[in-house]
C-alpha positions in Angstrom: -4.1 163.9 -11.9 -5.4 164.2 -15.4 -4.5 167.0 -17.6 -8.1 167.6 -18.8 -7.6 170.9 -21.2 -4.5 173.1 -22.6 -3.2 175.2 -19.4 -0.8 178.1 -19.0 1.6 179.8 -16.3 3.9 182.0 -15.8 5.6 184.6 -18.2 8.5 185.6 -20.5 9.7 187.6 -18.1 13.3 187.6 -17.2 14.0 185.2 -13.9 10.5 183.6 -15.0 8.9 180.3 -16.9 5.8 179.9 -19.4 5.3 176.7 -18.5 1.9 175.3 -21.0 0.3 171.7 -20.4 -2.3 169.8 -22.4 -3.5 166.3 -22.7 -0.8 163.8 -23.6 -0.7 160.7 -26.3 0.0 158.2 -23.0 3.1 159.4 -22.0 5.0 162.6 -20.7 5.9 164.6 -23.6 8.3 167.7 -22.2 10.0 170.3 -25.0 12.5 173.0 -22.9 13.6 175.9 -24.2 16.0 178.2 -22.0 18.1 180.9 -22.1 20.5 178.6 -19.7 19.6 175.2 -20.8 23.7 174.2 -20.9 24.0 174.9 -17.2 21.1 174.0 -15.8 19.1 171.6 -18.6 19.8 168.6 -16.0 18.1 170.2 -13.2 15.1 171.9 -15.2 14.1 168.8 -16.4 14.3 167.1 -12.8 12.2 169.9 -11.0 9.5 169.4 -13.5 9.3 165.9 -14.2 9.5 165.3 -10.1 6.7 167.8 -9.8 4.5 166.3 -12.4 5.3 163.1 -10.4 4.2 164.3 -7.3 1.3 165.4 -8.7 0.1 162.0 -10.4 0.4 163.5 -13.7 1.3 160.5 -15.8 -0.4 161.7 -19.4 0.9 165.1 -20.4 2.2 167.1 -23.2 4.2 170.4 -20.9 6.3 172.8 -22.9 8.3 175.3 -20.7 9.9 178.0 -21.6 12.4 179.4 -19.1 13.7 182.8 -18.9 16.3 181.9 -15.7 13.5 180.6 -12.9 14.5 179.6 -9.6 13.7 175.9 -9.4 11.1 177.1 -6.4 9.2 178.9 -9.5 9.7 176.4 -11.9 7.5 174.2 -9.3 5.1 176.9 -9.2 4.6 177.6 -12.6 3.7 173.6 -13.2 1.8 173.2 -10.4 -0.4 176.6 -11.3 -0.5 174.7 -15.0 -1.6 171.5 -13.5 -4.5 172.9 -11.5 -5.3 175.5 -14.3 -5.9 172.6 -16.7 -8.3 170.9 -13.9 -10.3 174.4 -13.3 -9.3 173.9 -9.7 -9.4 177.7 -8.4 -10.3 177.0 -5.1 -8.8 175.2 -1.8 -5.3 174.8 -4.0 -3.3 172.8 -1.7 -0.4 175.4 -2.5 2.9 173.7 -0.6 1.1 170.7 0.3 1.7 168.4 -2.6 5.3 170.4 -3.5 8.0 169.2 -1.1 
């Protein structure tokens, strides 16, 4: 899918993500900051690069920063972003795409 314009999700919020996409330079370009990157940097950066991947996003510049999300609403907040960015409101295939 093609990230057509800068997109947000998610908050600041303790146990949340601000996860913000925009168009890419022909690559994924992905900046985390989080409040428990030592611990969990591996696996943050696994949920969302596997969730871009499943959803075709191949060209994207996606800054997250995580407050403690559960990897269920790290997906989410990327997926939300994705769609946002694509001014797809309706019919969002919400689960179908995210396994």
């Amino acid at each position: 899918m093609e990230i057509k314009k800068a997109a947000m999700a998610g908050t600041l919020e303790s146990s949340d993500a601000q996860v913000t996409i925009e168009p890419g330079n022909g690559m994924i370009e992905l900046s985390i900051e989080s409040s428990v990157i030592h611990q969990f940097g591996k696996q943050i950066r696994a949920i969302i690069l596997d969730t871009l991947k499943r959803l075709e996003v191949e060209n994207a510049k996606v800054t997250v920063v995580d407050k403690g999300a559960l990897d269920c609403t790290l997906k989410a907040r990327v997926e939300c972003a994705v769609y946002r960015s694509n001014d797809i409101t309706e019919n969002l295939p919400w689960g179908g795409v995210i396994r």
